[in-house]
mmCIF entry with sequence, helices, sheets and N, C-alpha, C, O atoms, coordinates in Angstrom:
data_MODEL
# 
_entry.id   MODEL 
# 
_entity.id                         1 
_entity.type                       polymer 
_entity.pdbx_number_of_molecules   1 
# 
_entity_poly.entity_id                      1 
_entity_poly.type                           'polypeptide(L)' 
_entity_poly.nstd_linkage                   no 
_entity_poly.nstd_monomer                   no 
_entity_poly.pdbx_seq_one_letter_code       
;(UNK)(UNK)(UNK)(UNK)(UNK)(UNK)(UNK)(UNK)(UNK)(UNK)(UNK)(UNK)(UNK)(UNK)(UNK)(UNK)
(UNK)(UNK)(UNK)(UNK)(UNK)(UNK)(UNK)(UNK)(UNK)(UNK)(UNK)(UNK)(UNK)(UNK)(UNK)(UNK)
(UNK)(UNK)(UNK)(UNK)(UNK)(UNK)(UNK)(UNK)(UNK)(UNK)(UNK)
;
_entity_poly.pdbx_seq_one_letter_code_can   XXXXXXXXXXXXXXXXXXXXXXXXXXXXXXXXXXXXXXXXXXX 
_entity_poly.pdbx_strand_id                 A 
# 
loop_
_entity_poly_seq.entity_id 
_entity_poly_seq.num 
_entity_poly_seq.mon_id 
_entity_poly_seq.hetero 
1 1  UNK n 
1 2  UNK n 
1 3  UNK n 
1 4  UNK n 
1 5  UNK n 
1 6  UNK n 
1 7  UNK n 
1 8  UNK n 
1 9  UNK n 
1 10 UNK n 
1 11 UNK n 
1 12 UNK n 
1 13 UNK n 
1 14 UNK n 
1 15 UNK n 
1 16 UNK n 
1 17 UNK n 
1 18 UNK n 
1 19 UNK n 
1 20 UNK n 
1 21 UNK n 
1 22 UNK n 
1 23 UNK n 
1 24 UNK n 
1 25 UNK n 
1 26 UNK n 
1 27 UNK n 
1 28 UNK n 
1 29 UNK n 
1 30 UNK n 
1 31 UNK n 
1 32 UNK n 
1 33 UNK n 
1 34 UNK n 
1 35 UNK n 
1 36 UNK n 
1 37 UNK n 
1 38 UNK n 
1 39 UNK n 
1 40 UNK n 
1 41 UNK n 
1 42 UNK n 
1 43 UNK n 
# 
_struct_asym.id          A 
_struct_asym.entity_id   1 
# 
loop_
_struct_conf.conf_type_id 
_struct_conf.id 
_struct_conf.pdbx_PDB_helix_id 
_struct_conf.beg_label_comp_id 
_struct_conf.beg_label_asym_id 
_struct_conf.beg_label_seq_id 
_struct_conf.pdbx_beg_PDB_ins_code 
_struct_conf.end_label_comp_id 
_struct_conf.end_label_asym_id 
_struct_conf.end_label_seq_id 
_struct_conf.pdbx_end_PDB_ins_code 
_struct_conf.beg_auth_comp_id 
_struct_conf.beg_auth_asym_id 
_struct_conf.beg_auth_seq_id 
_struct_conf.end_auth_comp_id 
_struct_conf.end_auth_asym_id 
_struct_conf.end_auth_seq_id 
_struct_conf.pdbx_PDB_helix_class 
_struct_conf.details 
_struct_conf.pdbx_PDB_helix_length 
HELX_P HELX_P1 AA1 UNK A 3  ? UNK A 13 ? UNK A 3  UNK A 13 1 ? 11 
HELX_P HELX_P2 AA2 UNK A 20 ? UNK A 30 ? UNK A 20 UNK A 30 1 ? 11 
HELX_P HELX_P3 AA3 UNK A 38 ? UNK A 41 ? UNK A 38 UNK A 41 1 ? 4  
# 
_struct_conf_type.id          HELX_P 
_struct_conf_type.criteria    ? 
_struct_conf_type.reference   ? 
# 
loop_
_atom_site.group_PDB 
_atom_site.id 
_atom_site.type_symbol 
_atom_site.label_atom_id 
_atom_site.label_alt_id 
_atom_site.label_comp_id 
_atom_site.label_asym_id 
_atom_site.label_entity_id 
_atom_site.label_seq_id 
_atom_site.pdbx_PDB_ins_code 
_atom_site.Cartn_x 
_atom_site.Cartn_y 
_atom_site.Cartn_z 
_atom_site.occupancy 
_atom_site.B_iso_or_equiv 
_atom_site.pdbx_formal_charge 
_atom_site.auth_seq_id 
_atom_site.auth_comp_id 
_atom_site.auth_asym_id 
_atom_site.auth_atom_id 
_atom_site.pdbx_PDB_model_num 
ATOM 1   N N  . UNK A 1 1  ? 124.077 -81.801  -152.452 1.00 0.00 ? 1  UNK A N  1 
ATOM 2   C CA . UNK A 1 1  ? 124.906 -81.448  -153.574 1.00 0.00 ? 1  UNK A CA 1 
ATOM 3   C C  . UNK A 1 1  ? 125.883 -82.569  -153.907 1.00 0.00 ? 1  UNK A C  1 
ATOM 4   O O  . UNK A 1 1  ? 126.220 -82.730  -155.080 1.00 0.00 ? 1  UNK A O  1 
ATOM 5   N N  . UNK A 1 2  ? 126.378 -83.388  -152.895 1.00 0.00 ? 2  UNK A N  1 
ATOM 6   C CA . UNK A 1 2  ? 127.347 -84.492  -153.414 1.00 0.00 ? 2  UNK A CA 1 
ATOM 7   C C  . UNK A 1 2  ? 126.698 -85.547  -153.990 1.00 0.00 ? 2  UNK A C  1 
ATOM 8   O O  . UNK A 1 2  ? 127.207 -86.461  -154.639 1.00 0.00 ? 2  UNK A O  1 
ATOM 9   N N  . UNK A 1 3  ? 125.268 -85.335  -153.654 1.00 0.00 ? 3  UNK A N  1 
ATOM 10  C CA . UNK A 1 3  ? 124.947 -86.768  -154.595 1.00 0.00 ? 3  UNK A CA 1 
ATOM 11  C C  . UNK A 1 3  ? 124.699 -86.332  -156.223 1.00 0.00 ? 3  UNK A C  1 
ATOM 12  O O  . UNK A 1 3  ? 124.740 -87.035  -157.232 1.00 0.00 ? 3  UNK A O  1 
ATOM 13  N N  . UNK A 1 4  ? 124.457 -85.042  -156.074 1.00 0.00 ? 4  UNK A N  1 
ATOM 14  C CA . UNK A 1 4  ? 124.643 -85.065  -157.556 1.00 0.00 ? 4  UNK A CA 1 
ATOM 15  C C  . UNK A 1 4  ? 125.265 -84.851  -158.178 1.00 0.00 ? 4  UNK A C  1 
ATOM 16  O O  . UNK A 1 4  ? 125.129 -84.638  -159.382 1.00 0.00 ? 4  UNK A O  1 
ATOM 17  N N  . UNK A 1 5  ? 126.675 -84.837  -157.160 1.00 0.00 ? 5  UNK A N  1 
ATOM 18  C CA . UNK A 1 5  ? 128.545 -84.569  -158.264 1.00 0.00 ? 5  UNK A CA 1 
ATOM 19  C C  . UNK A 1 5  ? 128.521 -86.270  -158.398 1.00 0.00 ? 5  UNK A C  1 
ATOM 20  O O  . UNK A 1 5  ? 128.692 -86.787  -159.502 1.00 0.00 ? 5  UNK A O  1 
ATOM 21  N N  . UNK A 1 6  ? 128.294 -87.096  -157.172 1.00 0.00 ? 6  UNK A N  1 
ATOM 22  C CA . UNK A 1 6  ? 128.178 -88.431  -157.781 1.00 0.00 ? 6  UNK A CA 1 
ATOM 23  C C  . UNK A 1 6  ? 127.206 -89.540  -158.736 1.00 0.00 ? 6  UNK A C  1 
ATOM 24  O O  . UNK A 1 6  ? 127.322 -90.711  -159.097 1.00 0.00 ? 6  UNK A O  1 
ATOM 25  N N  . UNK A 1 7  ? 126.255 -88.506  -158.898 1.00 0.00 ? 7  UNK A N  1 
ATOM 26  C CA . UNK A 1 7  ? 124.901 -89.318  -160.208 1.00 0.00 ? 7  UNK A CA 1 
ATOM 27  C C  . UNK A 1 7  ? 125.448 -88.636  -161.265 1.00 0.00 ? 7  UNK A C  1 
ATOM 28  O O  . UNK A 1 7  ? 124.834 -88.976  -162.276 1.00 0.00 ? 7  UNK A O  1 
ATOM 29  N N  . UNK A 1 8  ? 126.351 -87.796  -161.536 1.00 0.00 ? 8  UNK A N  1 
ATOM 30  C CA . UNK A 1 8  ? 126.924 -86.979  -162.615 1.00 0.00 ? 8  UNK A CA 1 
ATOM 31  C C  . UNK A 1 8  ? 128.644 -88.264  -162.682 1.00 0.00 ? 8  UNK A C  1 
ATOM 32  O O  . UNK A 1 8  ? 129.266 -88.589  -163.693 1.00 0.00 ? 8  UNK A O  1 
ATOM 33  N N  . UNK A 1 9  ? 128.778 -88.464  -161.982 1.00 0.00 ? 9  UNK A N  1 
ATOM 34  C CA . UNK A 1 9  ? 130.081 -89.169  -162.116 1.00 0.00 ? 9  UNK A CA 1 
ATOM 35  C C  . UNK A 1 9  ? 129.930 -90.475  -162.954 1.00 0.00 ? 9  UNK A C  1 
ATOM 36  O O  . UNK A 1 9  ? 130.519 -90.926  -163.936 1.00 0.00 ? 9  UNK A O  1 
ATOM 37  N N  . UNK A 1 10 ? 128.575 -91.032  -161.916 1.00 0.00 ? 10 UNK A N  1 
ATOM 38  C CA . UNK A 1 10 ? 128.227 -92.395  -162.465 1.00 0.00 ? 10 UNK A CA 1 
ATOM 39  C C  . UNK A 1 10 ? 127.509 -92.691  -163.808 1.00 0.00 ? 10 UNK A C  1 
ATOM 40  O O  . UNK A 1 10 ? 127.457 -93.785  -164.370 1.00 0.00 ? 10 UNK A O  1 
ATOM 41  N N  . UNK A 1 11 ? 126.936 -91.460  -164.245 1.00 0.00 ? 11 UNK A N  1 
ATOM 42  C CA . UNK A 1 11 ? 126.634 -91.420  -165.245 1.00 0.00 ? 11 UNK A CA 1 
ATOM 43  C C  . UNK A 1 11 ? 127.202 -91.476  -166.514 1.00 0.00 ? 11 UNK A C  1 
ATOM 44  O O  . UNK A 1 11 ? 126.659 -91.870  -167.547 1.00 0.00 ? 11 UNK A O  1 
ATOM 45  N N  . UNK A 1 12 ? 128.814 -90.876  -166.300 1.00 0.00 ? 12 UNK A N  1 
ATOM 46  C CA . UNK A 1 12 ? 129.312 -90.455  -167.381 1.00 0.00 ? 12 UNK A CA 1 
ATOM 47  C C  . UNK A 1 12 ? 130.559 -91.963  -167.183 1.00 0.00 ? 12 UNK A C  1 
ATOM 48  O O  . UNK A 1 12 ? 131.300 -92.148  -168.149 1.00 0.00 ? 12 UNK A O  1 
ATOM 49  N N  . UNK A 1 13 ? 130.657 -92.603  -166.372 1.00 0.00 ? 13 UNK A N  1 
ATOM 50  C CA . UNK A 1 13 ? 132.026 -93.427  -166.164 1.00 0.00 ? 13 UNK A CA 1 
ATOM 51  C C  . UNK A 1 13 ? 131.642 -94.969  -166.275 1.00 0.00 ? 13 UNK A C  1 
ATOM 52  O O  . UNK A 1 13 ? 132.531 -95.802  -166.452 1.00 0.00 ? 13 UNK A O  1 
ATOM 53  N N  . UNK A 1 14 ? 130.320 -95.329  -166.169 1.00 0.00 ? 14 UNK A N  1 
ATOM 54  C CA . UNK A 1 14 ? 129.898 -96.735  -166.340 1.00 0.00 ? 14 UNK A CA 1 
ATOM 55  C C  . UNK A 1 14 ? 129.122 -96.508  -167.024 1.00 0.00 ? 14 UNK A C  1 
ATOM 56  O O  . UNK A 1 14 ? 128.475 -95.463  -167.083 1.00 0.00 ? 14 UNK A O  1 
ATOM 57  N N  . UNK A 1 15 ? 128.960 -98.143  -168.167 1.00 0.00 ? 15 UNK A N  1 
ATOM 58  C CA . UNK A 1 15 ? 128.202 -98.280  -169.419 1.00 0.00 ? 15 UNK A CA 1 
ATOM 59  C C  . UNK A 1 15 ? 127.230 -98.735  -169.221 1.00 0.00 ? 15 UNK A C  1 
ATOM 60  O O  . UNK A 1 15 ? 127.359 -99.317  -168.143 1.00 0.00 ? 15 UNK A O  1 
ATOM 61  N N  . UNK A 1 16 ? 126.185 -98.876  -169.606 1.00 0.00 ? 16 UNK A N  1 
ATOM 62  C CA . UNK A 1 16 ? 124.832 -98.757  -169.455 1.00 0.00 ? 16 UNK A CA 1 
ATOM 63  C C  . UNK A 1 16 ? 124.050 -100.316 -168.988 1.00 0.00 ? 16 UNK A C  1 
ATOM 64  O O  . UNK A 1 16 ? 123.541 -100.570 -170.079 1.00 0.00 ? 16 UNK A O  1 
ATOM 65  N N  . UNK A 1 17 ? 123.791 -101.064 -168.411 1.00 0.00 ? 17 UNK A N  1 
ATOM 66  C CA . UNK A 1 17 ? 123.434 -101.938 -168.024 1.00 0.00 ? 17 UNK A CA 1 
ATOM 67  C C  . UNK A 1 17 ? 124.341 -102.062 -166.617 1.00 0.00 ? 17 UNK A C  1 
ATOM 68  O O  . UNK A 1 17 ? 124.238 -103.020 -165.851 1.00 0.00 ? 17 UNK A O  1 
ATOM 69  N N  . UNK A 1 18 ? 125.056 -101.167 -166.453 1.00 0.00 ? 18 UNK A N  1 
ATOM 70  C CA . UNK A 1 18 ? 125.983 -101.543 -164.727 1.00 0.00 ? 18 UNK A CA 1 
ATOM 71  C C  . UNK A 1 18 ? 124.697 -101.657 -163.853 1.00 0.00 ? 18 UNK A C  1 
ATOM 72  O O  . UNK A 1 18 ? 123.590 -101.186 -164.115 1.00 0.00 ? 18 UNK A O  1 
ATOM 73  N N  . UNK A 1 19 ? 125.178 -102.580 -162.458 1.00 0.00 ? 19 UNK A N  1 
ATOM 74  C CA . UNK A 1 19 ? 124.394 -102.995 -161.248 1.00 0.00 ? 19 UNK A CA 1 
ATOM 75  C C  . UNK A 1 19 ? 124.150 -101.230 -160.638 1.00 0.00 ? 19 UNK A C  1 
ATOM 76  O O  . UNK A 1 19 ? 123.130 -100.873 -160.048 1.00 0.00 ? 19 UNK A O  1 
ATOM 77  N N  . UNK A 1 20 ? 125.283 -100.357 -160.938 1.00 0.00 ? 20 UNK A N  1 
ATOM 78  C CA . UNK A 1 20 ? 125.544 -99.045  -160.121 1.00 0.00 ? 20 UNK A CA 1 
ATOM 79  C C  . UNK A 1 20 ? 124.153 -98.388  -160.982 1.00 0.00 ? 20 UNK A C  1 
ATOM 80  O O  . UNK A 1 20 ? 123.082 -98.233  -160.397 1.00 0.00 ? 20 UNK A O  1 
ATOM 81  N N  . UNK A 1 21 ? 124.285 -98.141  -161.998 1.00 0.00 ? 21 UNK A N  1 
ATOM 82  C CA . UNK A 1 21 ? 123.170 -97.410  -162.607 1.00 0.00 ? 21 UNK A CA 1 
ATOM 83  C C  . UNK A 1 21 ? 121.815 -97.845  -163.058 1.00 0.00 ? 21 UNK A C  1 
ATOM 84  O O  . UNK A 1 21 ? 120.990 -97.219  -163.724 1.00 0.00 ? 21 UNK A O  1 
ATOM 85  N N  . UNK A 1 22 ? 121.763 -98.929  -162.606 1.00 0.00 ? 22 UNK A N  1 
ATOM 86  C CA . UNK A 1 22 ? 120.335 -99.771  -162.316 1.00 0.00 ? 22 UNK A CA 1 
ATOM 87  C C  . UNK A 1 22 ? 119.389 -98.983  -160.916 1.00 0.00 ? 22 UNK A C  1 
ATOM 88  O O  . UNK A 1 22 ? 118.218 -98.627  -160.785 1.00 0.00 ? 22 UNK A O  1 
ATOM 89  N N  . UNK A 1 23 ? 120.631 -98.959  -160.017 1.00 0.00 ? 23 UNK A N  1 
ATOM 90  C CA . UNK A 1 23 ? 120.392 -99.256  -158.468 1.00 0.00 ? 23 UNK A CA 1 
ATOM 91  C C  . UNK A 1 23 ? 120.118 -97.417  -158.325 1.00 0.00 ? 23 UNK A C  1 
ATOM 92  O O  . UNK A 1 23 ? 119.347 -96.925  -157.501 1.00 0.00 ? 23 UNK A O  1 
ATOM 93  N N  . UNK A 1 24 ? 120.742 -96.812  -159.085 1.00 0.00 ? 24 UNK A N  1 
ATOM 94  C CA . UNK A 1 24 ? 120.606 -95.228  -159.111 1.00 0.00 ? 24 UNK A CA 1 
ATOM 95  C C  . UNK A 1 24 ? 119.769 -95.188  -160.168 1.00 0.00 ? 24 UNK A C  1 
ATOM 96  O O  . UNK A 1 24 ? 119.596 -93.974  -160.283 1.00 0.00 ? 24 UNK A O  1 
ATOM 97  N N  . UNK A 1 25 ? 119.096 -95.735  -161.066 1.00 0.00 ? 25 UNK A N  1 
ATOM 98  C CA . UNK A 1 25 ? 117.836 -95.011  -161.951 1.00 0.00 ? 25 UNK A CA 1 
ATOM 99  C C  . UNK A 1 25 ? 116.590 -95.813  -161.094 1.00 0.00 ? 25 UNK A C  1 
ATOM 100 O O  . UNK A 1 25 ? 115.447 -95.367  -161.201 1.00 0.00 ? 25 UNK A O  1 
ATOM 101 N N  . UNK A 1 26 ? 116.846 -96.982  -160.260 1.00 0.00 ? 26 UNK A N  1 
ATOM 102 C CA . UNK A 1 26 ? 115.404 -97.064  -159.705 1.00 0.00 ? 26 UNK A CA 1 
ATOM 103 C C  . UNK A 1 26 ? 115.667 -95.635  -158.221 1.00 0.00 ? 26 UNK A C  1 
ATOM 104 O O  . UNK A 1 26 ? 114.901 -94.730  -157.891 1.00 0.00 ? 26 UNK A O  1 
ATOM 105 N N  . UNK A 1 27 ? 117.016 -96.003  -157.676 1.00 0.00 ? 27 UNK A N  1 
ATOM 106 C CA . UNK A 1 27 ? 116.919 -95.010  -156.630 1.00 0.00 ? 27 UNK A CA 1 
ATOM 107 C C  . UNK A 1 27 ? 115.897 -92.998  -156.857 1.00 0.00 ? 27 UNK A C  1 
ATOM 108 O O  . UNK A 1 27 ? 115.009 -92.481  -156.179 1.00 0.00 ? 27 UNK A O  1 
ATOM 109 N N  . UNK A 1 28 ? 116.668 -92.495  -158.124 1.00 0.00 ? 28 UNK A N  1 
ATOM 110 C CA . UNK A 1 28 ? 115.697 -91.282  -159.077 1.00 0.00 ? 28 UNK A CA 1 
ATOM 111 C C  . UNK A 1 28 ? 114.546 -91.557  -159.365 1.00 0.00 ? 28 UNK A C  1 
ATOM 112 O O  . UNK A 1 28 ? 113.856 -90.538  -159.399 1.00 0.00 ? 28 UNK A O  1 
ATOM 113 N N  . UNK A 1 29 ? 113.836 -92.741  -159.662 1.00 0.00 ? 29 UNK A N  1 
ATOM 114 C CA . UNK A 1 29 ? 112.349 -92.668  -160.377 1.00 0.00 ? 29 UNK A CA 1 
ATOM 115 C C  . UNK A 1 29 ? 111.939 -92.935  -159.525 1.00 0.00 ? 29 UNK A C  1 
ATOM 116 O O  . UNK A 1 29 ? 110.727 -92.893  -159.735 1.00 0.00 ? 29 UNK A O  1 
ATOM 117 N N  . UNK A 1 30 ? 112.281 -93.527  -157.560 1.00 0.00 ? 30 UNK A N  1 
ATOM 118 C CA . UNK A 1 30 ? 111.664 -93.673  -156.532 1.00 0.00 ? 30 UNK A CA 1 
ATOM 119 C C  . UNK A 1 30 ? 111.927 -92.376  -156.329 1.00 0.00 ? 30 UNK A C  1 
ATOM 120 O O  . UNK A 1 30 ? 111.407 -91.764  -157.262 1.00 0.00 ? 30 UNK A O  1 
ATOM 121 N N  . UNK A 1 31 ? 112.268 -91.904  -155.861 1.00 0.00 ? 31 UNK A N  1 
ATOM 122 C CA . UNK A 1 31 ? 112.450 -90.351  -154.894 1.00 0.00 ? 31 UNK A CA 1 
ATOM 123 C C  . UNK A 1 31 ? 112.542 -89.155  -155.589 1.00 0.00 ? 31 UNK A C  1 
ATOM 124 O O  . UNK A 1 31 ? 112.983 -88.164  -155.008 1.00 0.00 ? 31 UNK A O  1 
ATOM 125 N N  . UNK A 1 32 ? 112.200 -89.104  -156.716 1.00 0.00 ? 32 UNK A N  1 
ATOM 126 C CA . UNK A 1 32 ? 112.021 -87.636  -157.592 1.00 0.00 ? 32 UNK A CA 1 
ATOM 127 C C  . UNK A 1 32 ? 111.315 -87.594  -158.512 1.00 0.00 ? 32 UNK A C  1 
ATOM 128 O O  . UNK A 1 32 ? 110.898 -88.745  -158.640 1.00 0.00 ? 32 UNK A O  1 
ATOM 129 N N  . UNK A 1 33 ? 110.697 -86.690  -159.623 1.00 0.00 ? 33 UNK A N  1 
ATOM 130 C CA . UNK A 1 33 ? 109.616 -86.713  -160.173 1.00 0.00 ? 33 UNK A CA 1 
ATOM 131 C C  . UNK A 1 33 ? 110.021 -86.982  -161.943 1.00 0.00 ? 33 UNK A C  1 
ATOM 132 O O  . UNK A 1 33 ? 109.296 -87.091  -162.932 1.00 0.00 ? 33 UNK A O  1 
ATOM 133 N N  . UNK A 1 34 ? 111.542 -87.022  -161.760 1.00 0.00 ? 34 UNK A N  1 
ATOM 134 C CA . UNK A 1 34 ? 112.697 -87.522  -163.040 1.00 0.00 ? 34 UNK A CA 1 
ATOM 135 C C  . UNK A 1 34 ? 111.477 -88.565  -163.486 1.00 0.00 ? 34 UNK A C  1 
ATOM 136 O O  . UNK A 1 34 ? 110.615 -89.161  -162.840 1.00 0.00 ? 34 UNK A O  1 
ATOM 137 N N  . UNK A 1 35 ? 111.870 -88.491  -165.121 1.00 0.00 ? 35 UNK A N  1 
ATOM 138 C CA . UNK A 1 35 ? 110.732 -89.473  -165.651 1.00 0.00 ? 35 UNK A CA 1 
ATOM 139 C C  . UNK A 1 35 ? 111.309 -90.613  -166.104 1.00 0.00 ? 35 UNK A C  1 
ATOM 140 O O  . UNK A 1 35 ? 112.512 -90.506  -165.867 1.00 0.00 ? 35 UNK A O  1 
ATOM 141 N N  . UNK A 1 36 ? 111.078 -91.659  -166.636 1.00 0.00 ? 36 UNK A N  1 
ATOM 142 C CA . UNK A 1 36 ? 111.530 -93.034  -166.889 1.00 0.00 ? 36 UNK A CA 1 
ATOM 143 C C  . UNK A 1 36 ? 112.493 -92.744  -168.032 1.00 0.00 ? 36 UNK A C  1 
ATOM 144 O O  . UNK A 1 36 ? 113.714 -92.877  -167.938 1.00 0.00 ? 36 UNK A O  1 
ATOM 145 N N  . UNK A 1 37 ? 111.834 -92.331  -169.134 1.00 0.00 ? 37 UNK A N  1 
ATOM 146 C CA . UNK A 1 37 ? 112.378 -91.789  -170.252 1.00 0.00 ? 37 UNK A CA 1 
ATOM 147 C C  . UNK A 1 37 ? 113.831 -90.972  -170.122 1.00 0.00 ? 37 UNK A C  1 
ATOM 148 O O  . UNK A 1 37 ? 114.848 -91.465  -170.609 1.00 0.00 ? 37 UNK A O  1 
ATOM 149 N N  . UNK A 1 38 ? 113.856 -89.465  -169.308 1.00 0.00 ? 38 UNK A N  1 
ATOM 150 C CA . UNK A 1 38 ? 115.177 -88.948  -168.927 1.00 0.00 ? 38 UNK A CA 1 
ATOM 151 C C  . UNK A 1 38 ? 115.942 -89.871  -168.596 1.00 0.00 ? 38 UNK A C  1 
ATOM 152 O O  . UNK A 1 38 ? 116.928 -90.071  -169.307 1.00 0.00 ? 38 UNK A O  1 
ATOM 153 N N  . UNK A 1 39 ? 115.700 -90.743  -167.362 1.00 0.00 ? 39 UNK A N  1 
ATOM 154 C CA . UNK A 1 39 ? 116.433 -91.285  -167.036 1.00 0.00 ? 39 UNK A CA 1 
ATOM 155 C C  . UNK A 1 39 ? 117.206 -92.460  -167.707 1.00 0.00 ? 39 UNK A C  1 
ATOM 156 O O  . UNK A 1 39 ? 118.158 -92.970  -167.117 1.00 0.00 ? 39 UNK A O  1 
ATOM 157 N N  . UNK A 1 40 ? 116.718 -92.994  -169.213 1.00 0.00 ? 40 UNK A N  1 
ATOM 158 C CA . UNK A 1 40 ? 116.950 -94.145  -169.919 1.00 0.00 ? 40 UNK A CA 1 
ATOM 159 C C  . UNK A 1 40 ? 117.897 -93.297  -170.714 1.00 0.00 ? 40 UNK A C  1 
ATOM 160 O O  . UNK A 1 40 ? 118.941 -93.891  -170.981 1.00 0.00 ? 40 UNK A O  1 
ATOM 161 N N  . UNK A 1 41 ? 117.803 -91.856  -171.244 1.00 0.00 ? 41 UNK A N  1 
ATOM 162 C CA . UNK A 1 41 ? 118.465 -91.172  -172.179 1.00 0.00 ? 41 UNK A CA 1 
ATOM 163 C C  . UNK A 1 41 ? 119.448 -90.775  -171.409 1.00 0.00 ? 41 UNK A C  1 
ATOM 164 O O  . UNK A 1 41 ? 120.360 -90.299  -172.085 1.00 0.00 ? 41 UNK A O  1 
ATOM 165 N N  . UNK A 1 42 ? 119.631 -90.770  -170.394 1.00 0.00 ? 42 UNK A N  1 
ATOM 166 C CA . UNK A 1 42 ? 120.861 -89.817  -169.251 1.00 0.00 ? 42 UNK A CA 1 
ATOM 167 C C  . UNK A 1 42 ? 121.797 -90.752  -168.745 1.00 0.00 ? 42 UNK A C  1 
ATOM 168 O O  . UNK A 1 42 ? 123.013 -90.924  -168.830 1.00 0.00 ? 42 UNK A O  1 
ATOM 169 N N  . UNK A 1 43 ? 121.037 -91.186  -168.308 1.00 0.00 ? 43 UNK A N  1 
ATOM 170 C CA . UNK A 1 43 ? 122.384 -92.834  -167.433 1.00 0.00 ? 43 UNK A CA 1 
ATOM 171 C C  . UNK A 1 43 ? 122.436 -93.823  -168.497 1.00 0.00 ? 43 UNK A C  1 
ATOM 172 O O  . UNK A 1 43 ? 123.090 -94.855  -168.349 1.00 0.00 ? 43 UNK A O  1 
# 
């Protein structure tokens, strides 16, 4: 549950090309079935 109060944090507090939300949209499209697309529209 805390990682997803913190992929909800990082999502909404850094702008879109950050090292943080690079490193967390490959971390989601490795380890969950989240699609490329969600993840380009979300983070």
């Amino acid at each position: 549950m805390r990682l997803v109060s913190l992929c909800a944090v990082v999502a909404r507090t850094t702008p879109k090309g950050q090292i943080e939300k690079q490193v967390l949209a490959w971390w989601l499209y490795g380890r969950t079935t989240v699609a490329r697309r969600w993840i380009a529209e979300n983070l």
